[in-house]
N, C-alpha and C positions, 0 to 999 in steps of 0.2 A: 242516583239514589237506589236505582233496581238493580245496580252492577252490586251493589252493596250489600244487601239484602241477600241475594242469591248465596255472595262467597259468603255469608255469616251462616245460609242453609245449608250449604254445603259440608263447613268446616263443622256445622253442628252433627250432620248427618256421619261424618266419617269420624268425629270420636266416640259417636253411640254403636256405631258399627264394632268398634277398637273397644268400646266396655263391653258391648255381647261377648266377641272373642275372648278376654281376659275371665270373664265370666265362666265362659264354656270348658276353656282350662283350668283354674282354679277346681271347679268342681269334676271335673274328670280324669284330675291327676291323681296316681298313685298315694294315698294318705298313709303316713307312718305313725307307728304306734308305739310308744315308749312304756317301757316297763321289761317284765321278765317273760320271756316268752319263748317257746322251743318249738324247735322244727327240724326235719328231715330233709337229707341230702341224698338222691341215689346218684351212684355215679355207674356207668355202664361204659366197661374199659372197651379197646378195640377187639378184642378176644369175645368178647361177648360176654364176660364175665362182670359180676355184680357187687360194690360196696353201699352197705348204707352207714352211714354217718345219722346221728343225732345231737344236736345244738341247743346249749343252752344261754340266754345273753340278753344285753342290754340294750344290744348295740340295736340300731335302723335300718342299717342296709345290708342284705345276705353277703355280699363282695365283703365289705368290709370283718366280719366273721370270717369267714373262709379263707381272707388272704392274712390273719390272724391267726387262725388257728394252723396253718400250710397245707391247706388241701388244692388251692389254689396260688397257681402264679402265671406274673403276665405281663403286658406294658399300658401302661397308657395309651389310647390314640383318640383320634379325633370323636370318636360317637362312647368312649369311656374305655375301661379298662377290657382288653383283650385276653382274654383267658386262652394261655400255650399250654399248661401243664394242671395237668388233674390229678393225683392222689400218685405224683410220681410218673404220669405217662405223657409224653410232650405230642399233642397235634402241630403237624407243619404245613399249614397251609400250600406252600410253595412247592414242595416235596411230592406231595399227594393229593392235593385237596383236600384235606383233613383239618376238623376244623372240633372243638367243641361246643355241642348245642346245649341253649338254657330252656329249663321246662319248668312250669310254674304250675301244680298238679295237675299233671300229664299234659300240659297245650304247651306251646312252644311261645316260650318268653315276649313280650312286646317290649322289651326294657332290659338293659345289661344287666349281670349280677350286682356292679354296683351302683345303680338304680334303681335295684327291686329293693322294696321297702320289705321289712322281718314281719311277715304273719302267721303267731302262735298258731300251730297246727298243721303248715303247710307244707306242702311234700314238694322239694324244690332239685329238677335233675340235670344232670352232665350228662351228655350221654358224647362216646367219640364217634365222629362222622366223617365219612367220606364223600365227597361232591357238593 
């Protein structure tokens, strides 16, 4: 009966563990916002030279704009879409090191382009990178 007991403590003990977590995500993750809402794009070529784009849309996710509008193109991979080519300029990883970075008013992205959710006002960048 105490062998009983225990594995019903146990098995209680680690789906309460399993709802804090689920908890702690829910409210930690990226929240999107539907409606109309606009936002800026800098993109910073390898020349050092500067485009800003401005967005206007419905959409939720900045990728999903971008690879609509063709400022953006790229592949699918495992952790989301891989951004190769930015406003006509292709980073080659292989070649260089070269890579396009996502910046999220000016800090550097925790989330691919097409996992950042669209927030009216936000200034979102490309910049081209080497290493």
């Amino acid at each position: 009966m105490k062998k009983n007991s225990k594995i019903a403590i146990a098995v209680v003990a680690v789906v309460a563990v399993i709802a804090v977590m689920v908890g702690i995500f829910v409210a930690t993750r990226p929240q999107t916002v539907q409606g109309a809402k606009e936002f800026t794009v800098e993109v910073t070529h390898k020349d050092g030279s500067t485009k800003t784009f401005t967005y206007h849309t419905d959409e939720e996710f900045v990728g999903t704009v971008l690879l609509a509008e063709g400022l953006i193109a790229g592949e699918d991979g495992p952790y989301g879409l891989y951004v190769q080519v930015v406003d006509g300029e292709e980073a080659v990883y292989e070649k260089d090191s070269s890579y396009w970075a996502f910046y999220v008013n000016g800090e550097y992205a925790s989330t691919g382009v097409d996992q950042t959710p669209v927030v009216s006002g936000d200034v979102y960048g490309l910049t081209y990178t080497v290493g």
